[in-house]
C-alpha positions in Angstrom: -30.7 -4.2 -7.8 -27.0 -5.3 -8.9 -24.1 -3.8 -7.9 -21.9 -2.2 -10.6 -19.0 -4.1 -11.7 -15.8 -3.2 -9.7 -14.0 -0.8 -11.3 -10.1 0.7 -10.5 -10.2 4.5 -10.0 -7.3 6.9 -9.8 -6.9 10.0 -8.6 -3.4 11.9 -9.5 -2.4 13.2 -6.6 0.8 15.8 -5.6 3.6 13.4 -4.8 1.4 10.8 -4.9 -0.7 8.8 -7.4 -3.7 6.8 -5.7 -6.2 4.0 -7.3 -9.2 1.9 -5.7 -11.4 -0.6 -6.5 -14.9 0.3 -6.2 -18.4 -1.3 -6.9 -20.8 1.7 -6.1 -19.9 3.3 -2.8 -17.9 0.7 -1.5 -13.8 0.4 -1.4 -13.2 -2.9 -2.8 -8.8 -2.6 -2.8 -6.8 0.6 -2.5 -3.2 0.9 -3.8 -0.7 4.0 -4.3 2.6 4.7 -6.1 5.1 7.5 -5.4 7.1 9.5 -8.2 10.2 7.4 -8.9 9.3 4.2 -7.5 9.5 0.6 -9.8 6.5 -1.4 -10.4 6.2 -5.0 -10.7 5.9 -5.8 -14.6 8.2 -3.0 -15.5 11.1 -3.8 -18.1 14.7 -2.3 -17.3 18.2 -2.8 -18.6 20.8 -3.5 -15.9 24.4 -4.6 -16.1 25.2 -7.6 -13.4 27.2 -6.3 -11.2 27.6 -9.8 -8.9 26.6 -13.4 -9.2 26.2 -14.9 -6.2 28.6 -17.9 -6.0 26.9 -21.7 -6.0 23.1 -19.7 -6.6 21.4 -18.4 -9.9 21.4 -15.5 -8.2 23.1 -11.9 -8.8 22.8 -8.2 -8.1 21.8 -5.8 -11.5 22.4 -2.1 -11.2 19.8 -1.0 -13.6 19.8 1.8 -15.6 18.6 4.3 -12.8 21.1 3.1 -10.3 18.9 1.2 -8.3 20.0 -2.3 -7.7 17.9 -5.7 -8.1 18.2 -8.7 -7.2 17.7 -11.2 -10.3 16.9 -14.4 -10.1 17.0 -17.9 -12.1 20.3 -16.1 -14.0 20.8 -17.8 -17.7 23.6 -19.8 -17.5 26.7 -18.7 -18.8 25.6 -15.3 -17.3 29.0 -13.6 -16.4 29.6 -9.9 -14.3 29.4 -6.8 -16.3 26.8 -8.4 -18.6 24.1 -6.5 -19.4 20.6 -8.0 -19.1 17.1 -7.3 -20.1 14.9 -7.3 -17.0 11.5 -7.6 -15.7 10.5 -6.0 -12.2 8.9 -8.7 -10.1 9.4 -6.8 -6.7 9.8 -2.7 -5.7 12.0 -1.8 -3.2 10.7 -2.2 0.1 11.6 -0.3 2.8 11.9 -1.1 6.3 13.4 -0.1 9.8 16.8 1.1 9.5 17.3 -0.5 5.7 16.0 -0.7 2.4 15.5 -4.1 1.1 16.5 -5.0 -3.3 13.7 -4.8 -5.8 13.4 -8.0 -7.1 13.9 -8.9 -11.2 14.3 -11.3 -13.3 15.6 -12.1 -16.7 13.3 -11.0 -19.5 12.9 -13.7 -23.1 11.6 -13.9 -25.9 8.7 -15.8 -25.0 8.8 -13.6 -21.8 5.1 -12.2 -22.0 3.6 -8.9 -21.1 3.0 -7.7 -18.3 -0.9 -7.3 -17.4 -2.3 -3.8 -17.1 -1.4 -2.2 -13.7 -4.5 -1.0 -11.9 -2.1 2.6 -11.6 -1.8 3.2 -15.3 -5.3 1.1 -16.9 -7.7 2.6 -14.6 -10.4 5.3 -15.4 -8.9 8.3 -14.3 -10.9 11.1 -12.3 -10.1 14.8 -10.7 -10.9 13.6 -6.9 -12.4 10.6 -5.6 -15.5 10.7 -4.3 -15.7 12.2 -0.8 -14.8 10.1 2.2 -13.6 6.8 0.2 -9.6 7.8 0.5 -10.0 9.2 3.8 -11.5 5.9 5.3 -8.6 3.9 3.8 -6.0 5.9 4.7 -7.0 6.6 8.0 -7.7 2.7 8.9 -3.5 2.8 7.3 -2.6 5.3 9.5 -3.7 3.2 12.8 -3.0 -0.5 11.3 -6.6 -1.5 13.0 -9.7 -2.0 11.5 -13.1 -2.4 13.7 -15.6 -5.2 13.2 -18.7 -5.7 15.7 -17.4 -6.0 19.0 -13.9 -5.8 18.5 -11.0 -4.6 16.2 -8.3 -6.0 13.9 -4.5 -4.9 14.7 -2.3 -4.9 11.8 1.9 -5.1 12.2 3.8 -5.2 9.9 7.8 -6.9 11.3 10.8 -7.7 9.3 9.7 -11.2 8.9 6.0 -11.2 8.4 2.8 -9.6 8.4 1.0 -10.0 11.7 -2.8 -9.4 12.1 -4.1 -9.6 15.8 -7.8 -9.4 17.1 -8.9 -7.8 20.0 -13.0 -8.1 20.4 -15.6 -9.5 23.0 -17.6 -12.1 22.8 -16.7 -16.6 22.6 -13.5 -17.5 20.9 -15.2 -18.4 17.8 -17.9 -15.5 18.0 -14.8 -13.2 17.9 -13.0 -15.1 15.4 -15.7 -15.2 13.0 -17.1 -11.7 13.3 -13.5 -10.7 12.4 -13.0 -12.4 9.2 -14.1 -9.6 6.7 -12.3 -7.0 8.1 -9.5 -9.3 7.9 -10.2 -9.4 4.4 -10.6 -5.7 3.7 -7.8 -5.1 5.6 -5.6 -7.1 3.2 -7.3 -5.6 -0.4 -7.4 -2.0 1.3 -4.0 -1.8 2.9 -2.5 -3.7 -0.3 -0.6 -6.5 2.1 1.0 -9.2 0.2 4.2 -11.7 1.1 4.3 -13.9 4.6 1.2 -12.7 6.9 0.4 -14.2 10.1 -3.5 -14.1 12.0 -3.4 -14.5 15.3 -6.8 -15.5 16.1 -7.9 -16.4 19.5 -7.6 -20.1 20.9 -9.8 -23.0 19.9 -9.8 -25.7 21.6 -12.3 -27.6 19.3 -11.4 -28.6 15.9 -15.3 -28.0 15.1 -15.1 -24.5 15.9 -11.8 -24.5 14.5 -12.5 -25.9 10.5 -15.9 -23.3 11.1 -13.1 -20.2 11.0 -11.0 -21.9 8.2 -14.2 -22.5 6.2 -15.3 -18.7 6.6 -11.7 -17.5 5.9 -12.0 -19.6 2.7 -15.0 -18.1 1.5 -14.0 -14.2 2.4 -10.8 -14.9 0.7 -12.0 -16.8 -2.0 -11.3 -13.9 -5.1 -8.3 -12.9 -3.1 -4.9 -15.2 -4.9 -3.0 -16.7 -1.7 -2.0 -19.9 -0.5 -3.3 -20.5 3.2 -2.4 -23.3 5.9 -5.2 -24.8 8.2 -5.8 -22.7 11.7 -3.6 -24.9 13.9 -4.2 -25.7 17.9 -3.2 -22.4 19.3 -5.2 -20.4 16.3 -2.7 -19.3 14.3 -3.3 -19.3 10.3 -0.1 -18.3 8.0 -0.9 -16.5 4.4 1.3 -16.6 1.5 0.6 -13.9 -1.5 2.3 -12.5 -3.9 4.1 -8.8 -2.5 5.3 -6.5 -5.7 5.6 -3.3 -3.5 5.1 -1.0 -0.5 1.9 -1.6 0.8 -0.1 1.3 2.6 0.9 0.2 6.3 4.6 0.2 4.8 4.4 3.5 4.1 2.8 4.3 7.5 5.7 2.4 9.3 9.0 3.7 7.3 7.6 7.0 5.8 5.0 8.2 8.0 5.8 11.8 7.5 5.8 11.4 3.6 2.6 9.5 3.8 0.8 12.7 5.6 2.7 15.5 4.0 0.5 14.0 0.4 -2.3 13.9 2.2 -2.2 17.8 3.9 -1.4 18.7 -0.2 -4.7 16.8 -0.8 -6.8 18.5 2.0 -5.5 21.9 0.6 -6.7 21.0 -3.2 -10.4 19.6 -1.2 -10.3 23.0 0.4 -9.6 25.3 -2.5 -12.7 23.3 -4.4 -15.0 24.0 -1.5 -15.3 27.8 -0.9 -14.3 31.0 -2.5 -10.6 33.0 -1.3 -7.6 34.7 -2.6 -5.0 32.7 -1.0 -4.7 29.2 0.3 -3.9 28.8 4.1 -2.0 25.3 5.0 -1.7 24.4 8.6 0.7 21.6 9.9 2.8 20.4 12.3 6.1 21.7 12.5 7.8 18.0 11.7 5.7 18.3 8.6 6.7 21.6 7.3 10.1 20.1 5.6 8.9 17.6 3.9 6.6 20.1 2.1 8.5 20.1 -1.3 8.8 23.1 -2.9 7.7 21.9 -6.1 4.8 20.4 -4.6 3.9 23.6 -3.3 4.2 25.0 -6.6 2.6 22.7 -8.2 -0.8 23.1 -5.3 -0.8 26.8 -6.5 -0.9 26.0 -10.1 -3.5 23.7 -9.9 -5.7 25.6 -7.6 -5.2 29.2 -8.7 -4.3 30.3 -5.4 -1.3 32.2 -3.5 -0.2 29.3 -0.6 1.3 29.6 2.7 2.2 27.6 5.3 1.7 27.5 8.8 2.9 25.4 11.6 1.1 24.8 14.9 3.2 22.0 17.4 -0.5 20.9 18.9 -1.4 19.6 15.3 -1.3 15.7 15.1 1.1 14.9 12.4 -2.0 13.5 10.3 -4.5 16.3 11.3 -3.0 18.9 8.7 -5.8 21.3 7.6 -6.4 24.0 4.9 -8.6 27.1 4.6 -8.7 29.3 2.2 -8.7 32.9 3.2 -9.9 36.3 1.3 -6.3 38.4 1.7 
């Protein structure tokens, strides 16, 4: 029997918007977007605030006060001018600083943008169960298992670094990796500079066997790709327009559960029968527990909500009951 053509998903979410790529039962990509974020294709107006001297580069404020950095700048460009812009890059956040979207100068022959997977997909009440869960879960601990061993995820300043831990030959473990490496980079949404560390091979046999299976598991996925070299590194270059899911994990971890104990408390009040909806969580988590979101989890599942904190909760292991008083 065929599979179903893959199709993107979403699932409107407190806080949180969520889409995947599916083909039956099975998570094909996963991305999410949060309330006030940019998007890659999006048009703004901005005024250029600085040109960087000697470059074709400046900094835009655009019209919500965020700033960009626009490249390939028209010439005769000058400061205060105010420019038509396409998003190529959200903001990214990282360790200790937030890093420019990224924009450039929209045309007339500038064209569309394509339909975003966020705003073209078919649009349901909840996801099926489990297919969310599994992906963000495997976000929340950067590691995916495979057969005898597991892929690490980090995500650094500089790059994206994938390591594998597993048991077995060099190339056994190497080759046995390769599709969670590829889930792992469709699920977690990675894009930009990303490293794989895969274990030493000495022979260039064994070694063009693991480029040939990386080739083929990656073949639908857009990238450029160097050749494993002696000490089994392989370095991937693809296109980043946003936060992926491990970002989010590794600057906003807090933010990242609080949406997902909003979403266990809407999965609870469709599951049983009570007056009032009972949300437990770790203390840390309690104040980033909006109070709009909150209002908006009563509205949409007819129920009275409190909170409760318990400091032996896991910052991800929020839970939700709903009770009869």
């Amino acid at each position: 029997m065929r599979k179903p053509a893959p199709e993107w998903v979403i699932e409107h979410g407190i806080g949180e918007t969520r889409a995947l790529l599916i083909t039956g039962e099975q998570v094909l990509a996963a991305r999410s977007h949060w309330p006030g974020e940019l998007r890659a294709g999006e048009r703004w107006t901005g005024k250029l605030a600085t040109k960087l001297a000697g470059t074709r580069r400046g900094v835009a404020v655009l019209d919500n006060g965020t700033e960009a950095l626009v490249d390939h700048l028209p010439p005769g460009v000058t400061e205060g001018q105010t420019l038509d812009l396409v998003i190529t890059r959200a903001v990214l956040a990282e360790r200790g600083r937030l890093k420019r979207a990224q924009a450039r100068v929209a045309g007339p022959d500038t064209p569309p943008a394509a339909p975003a997977p966020l705003a073209s997909g078919r649009v349901v009440r909840r996801f099926a169960a489990g297919l969310w869960e599994d992906v963000w879960h495997a976000a929340s601990s950067a590691s995916l298992d495979f057969p005898g061993g597991e892929v690490l995820v980090n995500i650094t300043p500089a790059m994206t670094v994938i390591d594998i831990d597993g048991i077995g030959t060099p190339r056994d473990v190497a080759v046995a990796a390769i599709p969670a490496i590829a889930r792992a980079l469709t699920w977690f949404d990675l894009g930009g500079n990303i490293g794989i560390d895969f274990p030493t091979l000495a022979a260039k046999p064994d070694r063009r066997a693991v480029d040939e299976a990386l080739e083929a598991a990656l073949a639908d996925w857009p990238h450029e790709r160097t050749a494993m070299n002696g000490f089994g590194f392989v370095q991937l270059v693809a296109r980043l327009e946003g936060p992926s899911l491990l970002h989010r994990f590794a600057t906003a971890r807090l933010g990242a559960a609080a949406r997902m104990a909003l979403r266990r408390a809407e999965w609870a009040a469709d599951d049983s029968a009570g007056r009032t909806l009972l949300l437990t969580v770790h203390p840390a988590l309690k104040a980033k527990l909006k109070d709009a979101w909150l209002a908006e989890l009563a509205r949409r599942t007819g129920r009275e909500v409190r909170i409760a904190t318990d400091p032996g909760l896991a910052i991800e292991a929020a839970h939700a009951q709903l009770l009869a008083v």
